[in-house]
C-alpha positions in Angstrom: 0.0 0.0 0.0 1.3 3.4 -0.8 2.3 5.7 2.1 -0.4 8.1 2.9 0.8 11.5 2.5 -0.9 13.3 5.2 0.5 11.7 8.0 4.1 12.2 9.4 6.2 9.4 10.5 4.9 9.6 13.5 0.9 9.1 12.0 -0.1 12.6 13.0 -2.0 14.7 10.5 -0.6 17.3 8.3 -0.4 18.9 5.2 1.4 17.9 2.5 4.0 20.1 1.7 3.3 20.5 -2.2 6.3 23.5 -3.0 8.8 21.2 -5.0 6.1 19.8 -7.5 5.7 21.6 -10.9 2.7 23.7 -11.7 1.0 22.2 -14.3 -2.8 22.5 -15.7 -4.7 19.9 -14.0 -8.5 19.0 -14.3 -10.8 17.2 -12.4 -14.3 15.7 -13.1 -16.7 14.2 -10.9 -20.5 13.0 -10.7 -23.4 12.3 -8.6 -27.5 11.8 -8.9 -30.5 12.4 -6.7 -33.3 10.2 -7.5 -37.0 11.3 -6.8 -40.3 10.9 -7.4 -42.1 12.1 -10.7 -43.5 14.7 -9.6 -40.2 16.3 -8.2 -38.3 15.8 -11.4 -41.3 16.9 -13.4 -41.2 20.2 -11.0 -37.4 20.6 -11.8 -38.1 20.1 -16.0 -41.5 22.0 -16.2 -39.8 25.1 -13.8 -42.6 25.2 -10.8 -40.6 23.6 -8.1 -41.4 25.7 -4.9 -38.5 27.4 -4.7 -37.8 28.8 -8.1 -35.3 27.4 -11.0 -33.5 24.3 -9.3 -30.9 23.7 -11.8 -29.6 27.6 -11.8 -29.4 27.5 -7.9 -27.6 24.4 -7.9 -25.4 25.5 -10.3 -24.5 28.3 -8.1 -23.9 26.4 -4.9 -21.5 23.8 -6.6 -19.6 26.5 -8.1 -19.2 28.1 -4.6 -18.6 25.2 -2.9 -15.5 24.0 -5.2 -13.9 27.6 -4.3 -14.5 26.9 -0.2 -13.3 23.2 -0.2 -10.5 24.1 1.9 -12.3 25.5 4.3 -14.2 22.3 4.3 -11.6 19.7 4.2 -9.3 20.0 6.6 -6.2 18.9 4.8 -7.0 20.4 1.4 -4.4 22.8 0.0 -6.3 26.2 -1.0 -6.6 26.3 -5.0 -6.2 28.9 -7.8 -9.1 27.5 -10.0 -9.0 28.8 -13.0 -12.5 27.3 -14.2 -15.6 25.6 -12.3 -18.7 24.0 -14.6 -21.3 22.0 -13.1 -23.9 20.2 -16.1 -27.1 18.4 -15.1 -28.3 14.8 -17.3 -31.9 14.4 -16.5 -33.0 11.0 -16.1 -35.9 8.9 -16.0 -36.0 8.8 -12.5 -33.9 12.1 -11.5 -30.7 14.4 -12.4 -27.3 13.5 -12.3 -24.5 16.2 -11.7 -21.4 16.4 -13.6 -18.9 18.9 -11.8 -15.6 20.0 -13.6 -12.6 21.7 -12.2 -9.7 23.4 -13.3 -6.2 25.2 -12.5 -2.9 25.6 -13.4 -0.7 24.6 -9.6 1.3 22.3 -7.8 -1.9 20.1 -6.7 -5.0 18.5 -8.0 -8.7 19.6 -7.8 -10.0 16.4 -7.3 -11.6 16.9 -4.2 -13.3 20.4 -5.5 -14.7 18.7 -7.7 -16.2 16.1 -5.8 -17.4 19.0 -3.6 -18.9 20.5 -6.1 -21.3 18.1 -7.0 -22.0 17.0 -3.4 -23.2 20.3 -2.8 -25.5 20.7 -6.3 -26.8 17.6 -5.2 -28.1 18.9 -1.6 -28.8 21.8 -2.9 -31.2 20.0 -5.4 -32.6 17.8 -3.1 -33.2 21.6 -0.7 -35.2 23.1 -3.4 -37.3 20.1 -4.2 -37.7 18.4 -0.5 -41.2 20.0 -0.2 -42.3 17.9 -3.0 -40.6 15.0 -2.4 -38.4 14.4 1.4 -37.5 10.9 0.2 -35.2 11.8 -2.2 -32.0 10.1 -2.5 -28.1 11.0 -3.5 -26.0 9.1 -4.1 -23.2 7.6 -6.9 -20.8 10.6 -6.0 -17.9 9.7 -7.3 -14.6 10.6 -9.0 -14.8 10.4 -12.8 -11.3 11.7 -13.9 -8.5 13.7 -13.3 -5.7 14.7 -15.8 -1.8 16.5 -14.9 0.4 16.3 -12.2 2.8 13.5 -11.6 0.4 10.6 -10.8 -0.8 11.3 -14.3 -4.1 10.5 -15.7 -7.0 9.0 -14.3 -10.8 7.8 -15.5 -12.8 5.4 -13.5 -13.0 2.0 -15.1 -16.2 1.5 -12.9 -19.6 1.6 -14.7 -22.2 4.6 -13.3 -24.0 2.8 -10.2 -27.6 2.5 -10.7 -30.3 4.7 -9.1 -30.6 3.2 -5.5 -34.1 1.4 -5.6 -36.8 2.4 -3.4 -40.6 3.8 -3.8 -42.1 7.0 -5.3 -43.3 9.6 -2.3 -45.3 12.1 -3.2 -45.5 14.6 0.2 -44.9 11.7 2.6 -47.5 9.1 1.2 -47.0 6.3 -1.6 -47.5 7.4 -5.2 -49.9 5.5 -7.3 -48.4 3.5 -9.8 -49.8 4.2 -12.6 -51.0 7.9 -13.3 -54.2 9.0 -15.2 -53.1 9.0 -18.9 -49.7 7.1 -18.7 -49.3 4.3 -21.3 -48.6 1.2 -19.3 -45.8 -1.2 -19.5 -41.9 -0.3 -19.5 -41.1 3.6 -20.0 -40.7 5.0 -23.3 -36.9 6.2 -23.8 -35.8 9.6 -24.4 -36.7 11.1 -27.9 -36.3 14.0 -29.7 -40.1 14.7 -29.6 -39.9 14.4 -25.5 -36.7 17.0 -25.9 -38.8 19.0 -28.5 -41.1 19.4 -26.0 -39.4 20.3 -22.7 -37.7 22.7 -24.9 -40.9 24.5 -25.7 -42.4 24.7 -22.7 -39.0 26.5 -21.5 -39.1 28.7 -24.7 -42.8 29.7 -23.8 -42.1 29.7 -20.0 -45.3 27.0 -19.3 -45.6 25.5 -16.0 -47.0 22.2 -16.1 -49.9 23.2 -13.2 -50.6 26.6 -15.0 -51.2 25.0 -18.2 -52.6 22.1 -17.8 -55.4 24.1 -15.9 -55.7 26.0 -18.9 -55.9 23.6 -21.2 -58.5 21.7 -19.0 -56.4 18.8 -18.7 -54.7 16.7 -15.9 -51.3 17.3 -15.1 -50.7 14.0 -14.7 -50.6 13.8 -18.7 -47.7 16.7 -19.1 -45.8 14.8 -16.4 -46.2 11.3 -17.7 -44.8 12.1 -21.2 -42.1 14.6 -19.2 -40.5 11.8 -16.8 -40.9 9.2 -20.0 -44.1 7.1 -18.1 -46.1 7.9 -21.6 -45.4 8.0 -25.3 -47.1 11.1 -25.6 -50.7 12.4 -25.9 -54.0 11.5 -27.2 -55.2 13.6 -30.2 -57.4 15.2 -28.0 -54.8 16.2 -24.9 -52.4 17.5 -28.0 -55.2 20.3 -29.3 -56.3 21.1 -25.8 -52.5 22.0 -24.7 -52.0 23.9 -28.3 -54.7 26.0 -28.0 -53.7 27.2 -24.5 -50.6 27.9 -25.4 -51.7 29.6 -28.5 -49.5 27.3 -31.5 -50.7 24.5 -33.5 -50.3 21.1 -32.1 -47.1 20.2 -33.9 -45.4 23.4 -32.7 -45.0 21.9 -29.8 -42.8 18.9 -30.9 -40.4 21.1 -33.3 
């Protein structure tokens, strides 16, 4: 086993002393998900989660976060970054959180990365826990690093698996099968699902708004949202298209 840097001979704790070692650019990248319910991630995609835009104020707290990872870890050298991203993956059954950090120093930004998407992660499951307290992270984990003299690194380990466990809505047991879902297994992302969420962002809809509009259940914007449905009945399509003022194939473009 290698020796572990951050203890002296004598096994106490310190800081490595990093001042020999070249400054060279060095990037890190690391994930993690939060699984929830339908109705959270639907929330989260249709932009009425209620605390505002989840994504943007997750965005911002990963970002901080990586700069303040020395103040968090005790042992961590305080980093230049030169760059912090953070990019969300929605899933079927929630997001996962891709955080990416950067510099140009005599250490690694592993671990501000890793904080980084921690923190989205929490600070996703903050702004949707009134919807949905069973919410689970989880799968944070380094996904590579480049520079420095241990060289490259990317996990040889597949992407572990949304932890199993039932849908809550607000503390109770959510049916399993919603009004106007197609049964059977879930329909996989398309471009008409993308074409979709991508218009209801465009023309700022919220799912609860316009369903009520249209004089529809919600149920059948969130079922074709989290994948539960192939899409909408003839019927369903027209009544969402007039509310929102297009033509019904507008809405797939």
């Amino acid at each position: 086993m290698s020796k572990l840097t951050h203890l002296d001979e004598k096994g106490a704790a310190r800081m490595v002393d990093v001042s020999a070692k070249d400054a060279t650019v060095r990037e890190a990248k690391a994930e993690a998900s939060i699984t929830m319910s339908a109705e959270a991630l639907a929330a989260i995609q249709g932009g009425n989660a209620p605390k505002g835009d989840v994504l943007a104020a997750a965005r911002i707290a990963g970002i901080m976060a990586a700069k303040k990872t020395p103040e968090l870890i005790p042992l961590c050298h305080p980093v230049a970054l030169s760059g912090v991203t953070l990019d969300f993956e929605m899933q079927q059954d929630g997001v996962r959180i891709i955080a990416t950090t950067k510099t140009t120093g005599p250490t690694g930004v592993e671990m501000e990365a890793l904080t980084a998407a921690s923190i989205a992660a929490l600070t996703v499951y903050d702004m949707i826990k009134a919807i949905d307290r069973a919410a689970v992270i989880g799968g944070v984990k380094l996904v590579s690093k480049s520079g420095g003299k241990s060289g490259n690194f990317v996990s040889v380990k597949s992407i572990a698996a949304p932890m199993s466990r039932p849908q809550t809505v607000r503390g109770r047991a959510a049916p399993t099968t919603l009004m106007g879902e197609v049964t059977g297994p879930r329909a996989a992302p398309d471009n008409r699902r993308e074409a979709f969420r991508n218009f209801m962002t465009s023309h700022r809809l919220r799912a609860t708004q316009w369903a009520k509009d249209a004089g529809v259940a919600q149920a059948e914007i969130l079922a074709f949202l989290t994948g539960r449905s192939r899409g909408f009945s003839a019927e369903v399509a027209e009544k969402l298209a007039r509310a929102a003022k297009v033509r019904a194939e507008d809405m797939f473009k």
